[in-house]
N, C-alpha and C positions, 0 to 999 in steps of 0.2 A: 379404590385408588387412594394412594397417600398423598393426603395434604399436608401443608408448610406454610409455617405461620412467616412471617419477617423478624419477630421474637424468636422463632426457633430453629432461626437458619441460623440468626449469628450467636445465639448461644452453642449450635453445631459447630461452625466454622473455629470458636475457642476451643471447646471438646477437640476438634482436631491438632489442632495447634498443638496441646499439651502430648495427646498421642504422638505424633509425630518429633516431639523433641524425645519423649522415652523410647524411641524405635530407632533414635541414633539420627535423624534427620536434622537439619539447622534452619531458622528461619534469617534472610538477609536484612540489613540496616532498615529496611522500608517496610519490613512486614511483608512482604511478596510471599507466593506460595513454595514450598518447601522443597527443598534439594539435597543431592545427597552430600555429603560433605566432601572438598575437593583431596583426594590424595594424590604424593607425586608419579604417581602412575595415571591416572584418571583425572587431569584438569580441568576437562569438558563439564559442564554439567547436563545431565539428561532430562530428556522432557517423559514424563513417566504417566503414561495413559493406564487409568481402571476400568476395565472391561464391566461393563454393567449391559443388562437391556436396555434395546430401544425406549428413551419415553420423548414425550413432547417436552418436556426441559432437559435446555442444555446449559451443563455447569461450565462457566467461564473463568479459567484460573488466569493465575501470573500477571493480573494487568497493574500497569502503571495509577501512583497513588490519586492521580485527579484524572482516573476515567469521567465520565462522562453516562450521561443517561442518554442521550444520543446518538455517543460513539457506540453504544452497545446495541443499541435497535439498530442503527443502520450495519450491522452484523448479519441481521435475520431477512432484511430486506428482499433482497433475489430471491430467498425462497417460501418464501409465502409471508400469510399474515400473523400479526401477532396478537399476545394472549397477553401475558402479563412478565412481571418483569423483578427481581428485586437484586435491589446493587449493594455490596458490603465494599463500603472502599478500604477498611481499617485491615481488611481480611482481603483485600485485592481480588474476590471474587465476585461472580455473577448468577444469576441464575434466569436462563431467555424463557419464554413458553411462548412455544411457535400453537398455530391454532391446532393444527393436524402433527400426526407423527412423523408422515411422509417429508414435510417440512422439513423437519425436526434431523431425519435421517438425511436427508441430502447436506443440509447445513455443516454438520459434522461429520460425514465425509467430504465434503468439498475444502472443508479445513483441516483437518487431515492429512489432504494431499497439497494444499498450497498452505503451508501458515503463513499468519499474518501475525504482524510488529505491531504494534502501539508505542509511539515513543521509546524507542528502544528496547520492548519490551516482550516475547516471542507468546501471543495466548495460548492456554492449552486448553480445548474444547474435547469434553465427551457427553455423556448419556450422564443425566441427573439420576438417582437412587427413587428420585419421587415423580410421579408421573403428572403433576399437576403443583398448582401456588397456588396461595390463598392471600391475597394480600391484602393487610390491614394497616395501609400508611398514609399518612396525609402529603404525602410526599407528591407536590403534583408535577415536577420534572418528569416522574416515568409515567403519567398517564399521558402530560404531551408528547413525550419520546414514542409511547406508542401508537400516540393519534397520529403522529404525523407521517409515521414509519408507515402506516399501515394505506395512510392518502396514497402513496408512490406506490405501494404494491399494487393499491383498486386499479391506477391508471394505468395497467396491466402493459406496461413499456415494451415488453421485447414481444407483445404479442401472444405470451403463452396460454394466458385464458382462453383464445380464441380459437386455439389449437392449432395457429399459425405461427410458432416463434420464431423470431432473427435471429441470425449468431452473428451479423454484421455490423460492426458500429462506424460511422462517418466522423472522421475527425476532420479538424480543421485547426491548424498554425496561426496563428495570428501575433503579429510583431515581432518577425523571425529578424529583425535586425543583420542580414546578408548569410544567417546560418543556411548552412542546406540541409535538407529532408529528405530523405530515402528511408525504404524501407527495411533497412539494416537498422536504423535510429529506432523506429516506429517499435522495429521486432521487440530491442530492449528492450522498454518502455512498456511492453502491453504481455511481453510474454510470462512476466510472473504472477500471471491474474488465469492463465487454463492454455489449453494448447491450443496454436496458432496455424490455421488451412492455410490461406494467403495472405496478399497485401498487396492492395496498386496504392501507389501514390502519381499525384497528377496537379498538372498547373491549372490556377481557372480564373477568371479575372485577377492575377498577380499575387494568388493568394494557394501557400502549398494545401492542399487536399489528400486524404488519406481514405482507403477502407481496408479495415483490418477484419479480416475473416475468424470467429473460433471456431472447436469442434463442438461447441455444447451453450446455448444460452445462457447459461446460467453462469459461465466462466467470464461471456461478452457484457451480462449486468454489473458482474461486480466490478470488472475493470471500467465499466461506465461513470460507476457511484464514486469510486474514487479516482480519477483520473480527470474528469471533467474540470474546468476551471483552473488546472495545474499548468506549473512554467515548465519545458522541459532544461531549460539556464532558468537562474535567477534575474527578474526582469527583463526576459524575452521569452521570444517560443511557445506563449501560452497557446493552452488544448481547449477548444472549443468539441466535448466527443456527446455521440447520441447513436441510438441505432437507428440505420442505414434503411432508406425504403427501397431497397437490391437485398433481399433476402440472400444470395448465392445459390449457388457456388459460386466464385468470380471467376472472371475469363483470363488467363494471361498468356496469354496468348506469343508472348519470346520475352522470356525473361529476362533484365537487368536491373541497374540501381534502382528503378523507380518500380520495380515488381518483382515476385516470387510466390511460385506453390511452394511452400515448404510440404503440401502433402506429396506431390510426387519428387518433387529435390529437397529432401530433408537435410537437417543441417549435418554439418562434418564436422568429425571426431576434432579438427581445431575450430569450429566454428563455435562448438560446446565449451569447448576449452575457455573461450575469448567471453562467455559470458557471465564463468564463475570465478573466470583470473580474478584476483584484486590488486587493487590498483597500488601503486609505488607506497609504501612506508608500512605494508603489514594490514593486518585483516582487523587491525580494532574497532571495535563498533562503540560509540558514546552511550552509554545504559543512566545516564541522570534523566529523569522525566521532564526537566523544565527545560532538558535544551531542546532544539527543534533540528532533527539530527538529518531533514531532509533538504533538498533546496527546493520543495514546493512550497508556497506561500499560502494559496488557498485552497487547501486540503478540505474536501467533503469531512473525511476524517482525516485530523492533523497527524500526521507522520506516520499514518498507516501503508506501510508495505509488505509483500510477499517475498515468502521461500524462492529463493535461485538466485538473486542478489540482493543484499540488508542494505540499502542503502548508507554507505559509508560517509564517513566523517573524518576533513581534515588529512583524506591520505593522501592528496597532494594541494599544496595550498595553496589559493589564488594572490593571484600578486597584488602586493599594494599599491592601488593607483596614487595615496597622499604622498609617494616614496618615489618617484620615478615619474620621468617625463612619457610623451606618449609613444616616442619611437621604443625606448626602452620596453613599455608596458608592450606592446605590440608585437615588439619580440618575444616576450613569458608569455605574452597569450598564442601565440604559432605554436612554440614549444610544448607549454600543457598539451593543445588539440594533441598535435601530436603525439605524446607520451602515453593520451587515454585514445589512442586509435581512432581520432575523428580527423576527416578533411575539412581546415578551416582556411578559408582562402585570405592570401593579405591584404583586400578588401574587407573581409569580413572581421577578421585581425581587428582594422586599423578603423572601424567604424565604433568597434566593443570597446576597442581601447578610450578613444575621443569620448565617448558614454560615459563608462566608470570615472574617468575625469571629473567629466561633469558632477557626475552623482557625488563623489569626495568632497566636491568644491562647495556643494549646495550644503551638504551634513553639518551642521553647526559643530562648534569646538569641543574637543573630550569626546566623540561620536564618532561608531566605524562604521560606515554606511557599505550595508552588505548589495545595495539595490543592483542591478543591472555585472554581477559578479558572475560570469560564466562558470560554477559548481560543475565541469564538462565530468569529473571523475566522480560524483554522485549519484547520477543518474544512465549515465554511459560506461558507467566502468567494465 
């Protein structure tokens, strides 16, 4: 098997570099990995996978300049443990070593079929050339990145060591501020993480309650690792998520707003429509690394999201509470719901409005206090 020193990845990663400018390719402002050059026919740019053999390393391209040795182990997480690890930030790549292949292959087809963002930034995972690292750094960020990745895989979450896995995870709303919860909300929100059986949502001591069904554990881990502790507004609506001890299949027994099999009533041709509309002002996505282009605050990983909606920025924009009184603000917030297809009641309205208030009022001077700012077109669009 071929080994790889950390000396002689990123002497590699230059070697390519230089290749790839003689083969007509460009490198962008930040060093990111290489694309083709844009012409007026072709202004997409494409994400270009190299077909290699399965190894247990997976080469991680395109990521934003201040990855993380964290953000990159909890990558490998859901599907097994890990081996070792080495990160080139200057060269925006990675390189994982899951323990086993199997690992290794599910990882990189699961991303694959869902990419994931990083700060605006879309990774491309394949099969490494080398079947093994050898890593000689003193570098002790990635030995805790992978002590720690590896503690959450022992504590075998969804059950799969045991040969009992869940694909149900239990959420729970907390400081919904008069928002309502159904399972139309929940769908967004969880469906760009693997495909979605059901969903009941339920009241239970005055607090909204959720179980979202997948087809595959390993689609219900990841949306677990990043989702948990997330707003679905800025300054409400946080996600309390875990899996579910209701293994499924769930019961639903007559469907409405608060439940659905989408496996025997699958979504409609507008219903698919309504989850990759984008929302009012155009489809731009923010691509600078330091802005935080999501409305979740406390991201397991910061601003990491999936294929089917990039979470958008700025395409419709919230009102300013320092500018407007609160009947005024009250009415732009009916409005927004409105425009991003959500029922916001004028209770609910006029409690968010009175909030944002506040929050302006408290923000000390020269300060735009984004706290408690309904983002409804972010994450609902």
């Amino acid at each position: 098997m071929t080994a790889m020193s950390t000396s002689a990845y990123t002497a590699l990663m230059s070697s390519k570099r230089k290749r790839d400018e003689a083969n007509g390719f460009i490198m962008n402002g930040n060093g990111h990995a290489p694309m083709e050059t844009d012409t007026n026919e072709n202004k997409k740019s494409r994400i270009e996978y190299v077909e290699t053999v399965p190894s247990k390393v997976v080469h991680i391209r395109n990521m934003p300049d201040d990855a993380t040795e964290h953000e990159i182990a909890l990558l490998g997480i859901p599907f097994g443990l890990l081996e070792n690890m080495v990160l080139s930030k200057k060269a925006n790549q990675a390189l994982l070593e899951m323990q086993c292949l199997e690992s290794a292959i599910m990882m990189v087809s699961y991303y694959r079929e869902y990419q994931v963002t990083l700060r605006g930034r879309t990774l491309v995972m394949q099969y490494s050339k080398h079947q093994h690292l050898e890593l000689h750094s003193e570098n002790t960020s990635i030995g805790n990145a992978i002590q720690n990745a590896n503690c959450i895989v022992q504590q075998d979450l969804s059950g799969a060591n045991s040969g009992m896995p869940t694909t149900v995870l239990r959420v729970v709303v907390d400081n919904i501020m008069g928002q309502q919860i159904n399972h139309t909300i929940l769908h967004k929100i969880f469906y760009r993480y693997g495909k979605i059986l059901r969903i009941v949502t339920y009241l239970k001591n005055n607090q909204y309650h959720g179980l979202v069904e997948f087809g595959n554990h390993i689609h219900a881990f990841v949306a677990m690792l990043h989702l948990n502790g997330q707003n679905i507004y800025t300054g409400c609506c946080s996600l309390r998520v875990q899996f579910s001890k209701n293994r499924g299949p769930l019961e639903v027994r007559q469907e409405s707003e608060k439940c659905r099999d989408y496996l025997n009533n699958p979504l409609t041709e507008e219903e698919l429509l309504s989850l990759r509309r984008p929302t009012a002002g155009g489809g731009h996505h923010n691509n600078n690394p330091g802005h935080n282009s999501s409305n979740f605050q406390n991201s397991v990983v910061p601003n990491m999201t999936h294929q089917g909606i990039h979470l958008p920025v700025g395409m419709i924009a919230p009102p300013n509470a320092n500018n407007m009184g609160i009947n005024e603000l009250t009415a732009q917030l009916a409005a927004l719901a409105q425009q991003s297809g959500l029922a916001l009641t004028p209770a609910a309205a006029a409690a968010t409005a009175s909030f944002m208030a506040l929050t302006s009022q408290t923000s000390g001077p020269g300060t735009q206090s984004m706290s408690g700012t309904p983002n409804l077109s972010a994450i609902l669009a």
